[in-house]
Each structure stands twice: as structure tokens, then as C-alpha cells.
ChimeraX commands (.cxc) that place a marker at each C-alpha (Angstrom):
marker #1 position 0.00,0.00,0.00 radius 0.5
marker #1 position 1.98,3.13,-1.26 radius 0.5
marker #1 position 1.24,6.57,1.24 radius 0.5
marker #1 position -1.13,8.80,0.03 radius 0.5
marker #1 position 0.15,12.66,-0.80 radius 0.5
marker #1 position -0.56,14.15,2.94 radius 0.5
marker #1 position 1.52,10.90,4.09 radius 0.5
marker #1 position 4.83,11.93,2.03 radius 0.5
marker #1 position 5.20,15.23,3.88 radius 0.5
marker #1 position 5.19,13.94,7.24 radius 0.5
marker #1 position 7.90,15.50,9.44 radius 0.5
marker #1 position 11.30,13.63,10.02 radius 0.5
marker #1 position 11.37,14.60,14.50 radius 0.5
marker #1 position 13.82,15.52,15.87 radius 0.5
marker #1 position 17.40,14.77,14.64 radius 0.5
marker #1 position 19.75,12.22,17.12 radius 0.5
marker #1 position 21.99,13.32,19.95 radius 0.5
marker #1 position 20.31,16.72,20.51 radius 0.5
marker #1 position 19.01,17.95,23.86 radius 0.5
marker #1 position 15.59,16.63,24.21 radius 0.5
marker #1 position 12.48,19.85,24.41 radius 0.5
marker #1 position 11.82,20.07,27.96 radius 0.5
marker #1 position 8.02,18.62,28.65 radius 0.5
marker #1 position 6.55,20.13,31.52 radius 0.5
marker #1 position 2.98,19.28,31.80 radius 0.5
marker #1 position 0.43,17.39,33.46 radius 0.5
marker #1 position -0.80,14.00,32.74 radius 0.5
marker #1 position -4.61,12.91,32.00 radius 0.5
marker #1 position -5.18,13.13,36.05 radius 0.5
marker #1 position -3.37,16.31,36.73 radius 0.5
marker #1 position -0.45,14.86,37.75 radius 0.5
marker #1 position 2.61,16.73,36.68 radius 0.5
marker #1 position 5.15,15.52,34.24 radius 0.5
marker #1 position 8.23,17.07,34.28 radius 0.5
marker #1 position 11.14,15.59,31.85 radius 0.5
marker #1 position 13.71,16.74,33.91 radius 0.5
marker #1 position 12.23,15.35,37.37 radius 0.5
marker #1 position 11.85,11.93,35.22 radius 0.5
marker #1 position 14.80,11.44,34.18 radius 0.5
marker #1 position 16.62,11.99,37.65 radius 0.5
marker #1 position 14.54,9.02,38.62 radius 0.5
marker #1 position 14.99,6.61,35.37 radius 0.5
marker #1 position 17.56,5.46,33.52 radius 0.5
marker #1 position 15.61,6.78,30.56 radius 0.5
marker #1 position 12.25,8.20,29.17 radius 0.5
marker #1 position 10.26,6.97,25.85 radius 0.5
marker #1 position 8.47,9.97,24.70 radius 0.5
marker #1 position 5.58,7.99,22.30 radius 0.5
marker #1 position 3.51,9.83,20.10 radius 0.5
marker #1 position 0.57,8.28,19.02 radius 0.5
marker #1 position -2.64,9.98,16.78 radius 0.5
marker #1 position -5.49,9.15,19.16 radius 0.5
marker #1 position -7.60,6.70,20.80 radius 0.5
marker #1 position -9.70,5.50,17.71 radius 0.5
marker #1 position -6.53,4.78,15.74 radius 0.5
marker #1 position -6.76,0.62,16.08 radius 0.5
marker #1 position -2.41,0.26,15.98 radius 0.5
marker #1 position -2.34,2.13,18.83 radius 0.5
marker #1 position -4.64,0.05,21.02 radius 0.5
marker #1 position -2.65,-2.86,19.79 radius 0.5
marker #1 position 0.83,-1.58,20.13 radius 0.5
marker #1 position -0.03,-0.71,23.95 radius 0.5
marker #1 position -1.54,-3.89,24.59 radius 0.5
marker #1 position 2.14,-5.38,23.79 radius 0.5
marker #1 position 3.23,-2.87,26.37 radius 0.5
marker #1 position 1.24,-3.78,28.83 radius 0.5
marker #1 position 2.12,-7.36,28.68 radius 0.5
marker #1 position 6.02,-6.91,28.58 radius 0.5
marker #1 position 5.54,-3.41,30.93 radius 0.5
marker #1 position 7.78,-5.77,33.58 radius 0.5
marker #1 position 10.57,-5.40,31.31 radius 0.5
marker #1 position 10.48,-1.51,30.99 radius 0.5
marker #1 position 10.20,-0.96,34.95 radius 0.5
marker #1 position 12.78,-3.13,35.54 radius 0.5
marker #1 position 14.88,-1.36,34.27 radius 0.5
marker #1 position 13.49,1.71,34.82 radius 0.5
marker #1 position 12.31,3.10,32.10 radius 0.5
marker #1 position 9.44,5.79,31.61 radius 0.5
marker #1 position 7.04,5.58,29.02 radius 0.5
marker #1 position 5.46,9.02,27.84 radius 0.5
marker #1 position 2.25,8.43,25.71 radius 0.5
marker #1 position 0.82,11.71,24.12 radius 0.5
marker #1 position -1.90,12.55,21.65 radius 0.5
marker #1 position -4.14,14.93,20.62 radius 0.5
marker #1 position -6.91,13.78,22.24 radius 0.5
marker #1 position -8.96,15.19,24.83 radius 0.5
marker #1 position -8.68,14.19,29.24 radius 0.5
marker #1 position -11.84,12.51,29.04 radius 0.5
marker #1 position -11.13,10.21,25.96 radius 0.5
marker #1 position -7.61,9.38,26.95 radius 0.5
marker #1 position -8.75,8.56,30.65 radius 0.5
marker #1 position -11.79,6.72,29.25 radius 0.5
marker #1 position -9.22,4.56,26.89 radius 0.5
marker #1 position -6.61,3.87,29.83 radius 0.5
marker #1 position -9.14,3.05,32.36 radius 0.5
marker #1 position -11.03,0.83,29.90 radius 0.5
marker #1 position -8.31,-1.13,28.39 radius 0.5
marker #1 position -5.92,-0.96,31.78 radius 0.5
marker #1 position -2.95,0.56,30.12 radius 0.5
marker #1 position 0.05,1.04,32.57 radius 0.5
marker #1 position 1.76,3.90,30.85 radius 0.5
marker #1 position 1.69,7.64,31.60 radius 0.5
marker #1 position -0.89,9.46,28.97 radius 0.5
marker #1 position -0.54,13.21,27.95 radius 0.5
marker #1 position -3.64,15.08,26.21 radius 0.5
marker #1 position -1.47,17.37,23.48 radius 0.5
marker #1 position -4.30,19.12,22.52 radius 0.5
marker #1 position -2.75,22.37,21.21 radius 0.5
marker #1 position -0.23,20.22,19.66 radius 0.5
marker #1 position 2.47,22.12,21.53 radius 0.5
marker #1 position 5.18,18.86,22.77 radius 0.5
marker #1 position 4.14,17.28,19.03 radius 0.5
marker #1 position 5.38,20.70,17.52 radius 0.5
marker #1 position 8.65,20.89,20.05 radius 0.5
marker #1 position 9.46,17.11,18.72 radius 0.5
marker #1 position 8.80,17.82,14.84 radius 0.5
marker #1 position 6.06,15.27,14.76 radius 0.5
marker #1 position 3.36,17.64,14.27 radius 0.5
marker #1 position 0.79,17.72,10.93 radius 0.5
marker #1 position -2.37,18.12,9.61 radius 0.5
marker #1 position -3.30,15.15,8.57 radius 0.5
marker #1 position -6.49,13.99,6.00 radius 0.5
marker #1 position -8.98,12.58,8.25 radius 0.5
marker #1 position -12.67,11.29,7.95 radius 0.5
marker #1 position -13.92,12.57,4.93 radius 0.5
marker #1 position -11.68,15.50,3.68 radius 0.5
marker #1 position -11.41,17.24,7.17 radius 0.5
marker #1 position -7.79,17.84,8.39 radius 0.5
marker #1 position -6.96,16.63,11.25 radius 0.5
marker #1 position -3.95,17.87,13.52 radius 0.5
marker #1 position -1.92,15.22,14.90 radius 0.5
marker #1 position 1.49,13.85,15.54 radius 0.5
marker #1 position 3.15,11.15,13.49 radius 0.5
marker #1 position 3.16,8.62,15.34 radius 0.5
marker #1 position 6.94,8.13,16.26 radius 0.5
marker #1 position 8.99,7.47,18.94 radius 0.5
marker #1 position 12.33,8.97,21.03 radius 0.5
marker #1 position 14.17,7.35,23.49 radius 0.5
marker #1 position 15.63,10.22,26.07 radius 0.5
marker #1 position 18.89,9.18,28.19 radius 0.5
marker #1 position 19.47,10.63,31.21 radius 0.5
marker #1 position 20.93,13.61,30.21 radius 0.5
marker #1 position 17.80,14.11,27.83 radius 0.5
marker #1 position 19.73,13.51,24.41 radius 0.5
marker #1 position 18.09,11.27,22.01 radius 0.5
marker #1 position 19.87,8.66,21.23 radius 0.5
marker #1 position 17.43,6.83,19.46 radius 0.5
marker #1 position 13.80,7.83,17.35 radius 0.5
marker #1 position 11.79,6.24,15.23 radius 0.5
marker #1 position 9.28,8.22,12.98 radius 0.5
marker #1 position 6.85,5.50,11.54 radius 0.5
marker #1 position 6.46,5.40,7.84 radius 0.5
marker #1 position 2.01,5.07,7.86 radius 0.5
marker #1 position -0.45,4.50,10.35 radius 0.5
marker #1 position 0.64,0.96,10.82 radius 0.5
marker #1 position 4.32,1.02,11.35 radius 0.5
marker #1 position 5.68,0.65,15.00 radius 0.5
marker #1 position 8.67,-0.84,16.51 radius 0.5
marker #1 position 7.99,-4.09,18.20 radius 0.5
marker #1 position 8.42,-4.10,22.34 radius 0.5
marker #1 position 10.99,-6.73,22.08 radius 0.5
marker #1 position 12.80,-4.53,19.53 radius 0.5
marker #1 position 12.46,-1.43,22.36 radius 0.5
marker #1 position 13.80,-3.34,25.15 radius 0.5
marker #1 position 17.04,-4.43,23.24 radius 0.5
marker #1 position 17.44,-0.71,22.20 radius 0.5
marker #1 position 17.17,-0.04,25.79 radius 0.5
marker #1 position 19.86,-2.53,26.84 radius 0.5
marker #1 position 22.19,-1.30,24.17 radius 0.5
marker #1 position 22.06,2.11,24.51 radius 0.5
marker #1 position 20.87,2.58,28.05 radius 0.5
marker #1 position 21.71,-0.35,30.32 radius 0.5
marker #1 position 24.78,-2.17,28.97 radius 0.5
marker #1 position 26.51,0.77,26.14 radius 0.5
marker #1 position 29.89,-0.61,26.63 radius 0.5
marker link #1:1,2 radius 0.2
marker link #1:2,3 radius 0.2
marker link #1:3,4 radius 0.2
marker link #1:4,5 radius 0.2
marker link #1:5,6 radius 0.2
marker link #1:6,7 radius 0.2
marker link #1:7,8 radius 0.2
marker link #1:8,9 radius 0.2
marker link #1:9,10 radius 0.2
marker link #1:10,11 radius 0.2
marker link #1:11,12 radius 0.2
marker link #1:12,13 radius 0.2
marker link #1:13,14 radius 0.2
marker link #1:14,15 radius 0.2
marker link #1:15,16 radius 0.2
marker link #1:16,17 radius 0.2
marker link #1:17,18 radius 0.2
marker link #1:18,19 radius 0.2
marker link #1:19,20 radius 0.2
marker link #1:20,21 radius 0.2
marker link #1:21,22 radius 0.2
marker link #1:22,23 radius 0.2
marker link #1:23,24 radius 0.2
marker link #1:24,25 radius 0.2
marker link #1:25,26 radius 0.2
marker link #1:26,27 radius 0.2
marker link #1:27,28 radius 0.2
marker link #1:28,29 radius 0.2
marker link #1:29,30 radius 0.2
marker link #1:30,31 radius 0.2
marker link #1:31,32 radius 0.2
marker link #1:32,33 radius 0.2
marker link #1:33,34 radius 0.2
marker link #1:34,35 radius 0.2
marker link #1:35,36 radius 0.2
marker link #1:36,37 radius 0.2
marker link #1:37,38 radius 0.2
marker link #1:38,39 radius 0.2
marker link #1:39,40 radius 0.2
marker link #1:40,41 radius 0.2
marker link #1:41,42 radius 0.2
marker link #1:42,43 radius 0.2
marker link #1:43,44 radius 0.2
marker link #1:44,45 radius 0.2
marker link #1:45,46 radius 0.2
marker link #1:46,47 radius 0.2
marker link #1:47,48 radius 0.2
marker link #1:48,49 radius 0.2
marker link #1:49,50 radius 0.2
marker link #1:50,51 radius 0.2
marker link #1:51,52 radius 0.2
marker link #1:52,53 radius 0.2
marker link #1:53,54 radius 0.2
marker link #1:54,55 radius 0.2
marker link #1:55,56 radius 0.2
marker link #1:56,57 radius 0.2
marker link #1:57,58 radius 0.2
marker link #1:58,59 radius 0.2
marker link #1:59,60 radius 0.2
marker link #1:60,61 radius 0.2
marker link #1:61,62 radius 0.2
marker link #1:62,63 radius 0.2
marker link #1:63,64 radius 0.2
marker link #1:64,65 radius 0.2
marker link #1:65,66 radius 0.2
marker link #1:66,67 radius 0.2
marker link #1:67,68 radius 0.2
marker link #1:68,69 radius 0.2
marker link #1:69,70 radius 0.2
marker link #1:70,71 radius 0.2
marker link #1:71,72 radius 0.2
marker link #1:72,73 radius 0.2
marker link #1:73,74 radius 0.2
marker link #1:74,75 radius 0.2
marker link #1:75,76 radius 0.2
marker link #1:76,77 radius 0.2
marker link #1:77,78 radius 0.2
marker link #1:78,79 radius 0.2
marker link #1:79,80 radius 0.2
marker link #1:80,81 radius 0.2
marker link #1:81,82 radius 0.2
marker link #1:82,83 radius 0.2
marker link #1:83,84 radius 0.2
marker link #1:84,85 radius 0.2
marker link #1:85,86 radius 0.2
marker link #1:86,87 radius 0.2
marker link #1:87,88 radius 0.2
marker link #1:88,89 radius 0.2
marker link #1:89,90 radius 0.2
marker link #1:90,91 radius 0.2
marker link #1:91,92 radius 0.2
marker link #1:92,93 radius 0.2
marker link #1:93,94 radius 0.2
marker link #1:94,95 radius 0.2
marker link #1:95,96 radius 0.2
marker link #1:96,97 radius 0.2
marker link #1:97,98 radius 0.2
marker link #1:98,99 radius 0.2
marker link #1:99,100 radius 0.2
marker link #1:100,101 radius 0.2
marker link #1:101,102 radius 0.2
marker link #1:102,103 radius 0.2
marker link #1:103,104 radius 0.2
marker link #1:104,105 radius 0.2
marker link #1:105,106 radius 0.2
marker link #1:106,107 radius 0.2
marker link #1:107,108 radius 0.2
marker link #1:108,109 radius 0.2
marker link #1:109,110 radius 0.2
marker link #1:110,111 radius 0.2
marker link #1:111,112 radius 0.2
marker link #1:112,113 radius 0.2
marker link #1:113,114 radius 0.2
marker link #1:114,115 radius 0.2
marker link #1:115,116 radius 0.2
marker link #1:116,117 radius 0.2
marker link #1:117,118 radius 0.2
marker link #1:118,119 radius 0.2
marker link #1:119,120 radius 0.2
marker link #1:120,121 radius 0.2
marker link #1:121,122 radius 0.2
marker link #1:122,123 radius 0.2
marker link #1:123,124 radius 0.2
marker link #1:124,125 radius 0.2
marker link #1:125,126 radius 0.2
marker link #1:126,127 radius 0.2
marker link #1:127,128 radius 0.2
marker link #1:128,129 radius 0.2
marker link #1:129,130 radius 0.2
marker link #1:130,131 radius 0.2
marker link #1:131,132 radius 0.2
marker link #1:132,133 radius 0.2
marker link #1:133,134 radius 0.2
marker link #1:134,135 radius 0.2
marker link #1:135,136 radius 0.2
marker link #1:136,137 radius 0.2
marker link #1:137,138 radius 0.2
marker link #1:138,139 radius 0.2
marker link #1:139,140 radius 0.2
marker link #1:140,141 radius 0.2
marker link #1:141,142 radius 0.2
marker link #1:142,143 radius 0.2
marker link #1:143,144 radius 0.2
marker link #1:144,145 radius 0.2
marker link #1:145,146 radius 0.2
marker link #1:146,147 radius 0.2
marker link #1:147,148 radius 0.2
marker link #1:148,149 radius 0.2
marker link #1:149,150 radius 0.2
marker link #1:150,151 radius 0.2
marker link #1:151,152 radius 0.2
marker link #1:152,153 radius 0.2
marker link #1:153,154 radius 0.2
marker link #1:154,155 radius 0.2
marker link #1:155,156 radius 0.2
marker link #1:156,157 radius 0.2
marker link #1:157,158 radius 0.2
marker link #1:158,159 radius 0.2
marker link #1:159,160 radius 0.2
marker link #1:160,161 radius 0.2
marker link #1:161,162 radius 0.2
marker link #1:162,163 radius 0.2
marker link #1:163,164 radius 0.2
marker link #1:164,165 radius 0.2
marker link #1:165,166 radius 0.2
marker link #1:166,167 radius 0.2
marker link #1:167,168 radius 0.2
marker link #1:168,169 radius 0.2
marker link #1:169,170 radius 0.2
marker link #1:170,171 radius 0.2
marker link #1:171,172 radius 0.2
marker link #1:172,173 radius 0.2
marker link #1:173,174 radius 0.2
marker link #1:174,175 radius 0.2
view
């Protein structure tokens, strides 16, 4: 399935081993997020954009999460998972489907913007929809990425056993 014309000018994110944009924010029960705070107490953060709660590859992709989520607090690991979505839809969707990760209503778009992951995108009918791409960034401890991944269409996601090797490499055994 080749990507239709709005697909081919998604943006590319942020480049590698830059400073992260500084996320301070609160999540979909108030509580705030602050990147810096987070990454005093992890070994790193995975800032995961994703375009909303309908999107099916979402649900599916978090479901994997929440089945290896073990792995990422082990070795402590943060998992950041924004979209544009309102609260009350992205408390609805955690609560409902028991999702163990931290979610962030972007609604102005403003952390999808600071990350270069922000478009309008063609949505039901011919109404344009803003959203992120969904894409990923894994933050070290000093907040440099040091490793993205910008999905290609709707469906393309890293694998969680593909994250947690990425993790090891790069965050728990670099040497």
C-alpha cells in the first residue's frame, strides 16, 4: 500500500543526539510531568507519540506494552504516551483497556510541535486533522536522544521486544 500525498510530507522529528524539548505538563489526572524530574529518577524516558484513541495500531501496540511493561520498569524506564486527544477520551481509553503507561492530552499540539512530529493530517472525509506522526524517542538521562523512530504510515511501530534491546544497548549495557 503506497502513502497517500498528505503521508509523504510527514515530518522527520527531531534529529539524534540533541538535547531533548523540555516537557513540563500534566498528565490525563493532573499529575505533573516534568522531563527533567523523570529522568533523575529513570535510567531513561520513551516519549511515544501516538494519533489518538480510535486509531486501532495504537490500542494494539499498547496492549504489547502492557504485557512486557515488567521489562520496561525493571529497568526503569518511563514511558510518555501523548496525543491529541482530549482528558476525558484518553482517561476513558486507559481506564477501559488498563494501560500502565503515563498518557498526555497534546491538545494544542504544543510537545508534538517541540518534537517535529506535528501535521495536519487527512482525516474522515476531507477534514484535516492535527496530529502527531506517530513516532517514537528514546531520552537518556541527560535528555539527548539517542534513538527515534518516525513510523512510515499508520501501521508502522517498533515491536516491544525490539524497544527493550534498544534499551539494553544504549541505556543499560553501552559498553
Amino acid at each position: 500500500m503506497g502513502l497517500n500525498k498528505e503521508e509523504t510530507q510527514r515530518p522527520r522529528g527531531l534529529g539524534l543526539h540533541v538535547k531533548a524539548p523540555m516537557i513540563n505538563t500534566i498528565d490525563i489526572y493532573g499529575n505533573t510531568i516534568n522531563l527533567t524530574n523523570l529522568l533523575k529518577e529513570h535510567n531513561g524516558v520513551i516519549v511515544d507519540f501516538f494519533r489518538g484513541t480510535w486509531w486501532t495500531y495504537w490500542k494494539e501496540h499498547l496492549e504489547h506494552e502492557k504485557k512486557q511493561f515488567h521489562e520496561f520498569e525493571q529497568r526503569k524506564i518511563k514511558i510518555l504516551s501523548i496525543a491529541s486527544d482530549t482528558v476525558r477520551l484518553l482517561k476513558k481509553f486507559k481506564e477501559e483497556n488498563n494501560f500502565p503507561v503515563d498518557m498526555i492530552s497534546d491538545r494544542g499540539a504544543k510537545i508534538a510541535k517541540d518534537y517535529n512530529v506535528y501535521w495536519f493530517a487527512e482525516g474522515w472525509g476531507k477534514l484535516k486533522v492535527k496530529q502527531a506522526v506517530p513516532s517514537k524517542f528514546l531520552l537518556n538521562k541527560n535528555g539527548e536522544i539517542i534513538w527515534k523512530y518516525v513510523g512510515r504510515d499508520k501501521t508502522d511501530r517498533p515491536s516491544v521486544s525490539a524497544l527493550i534491546l534498544l534499551i539494553d544497548k544504549y541505556l543499560i549495557n553501552p559498553n
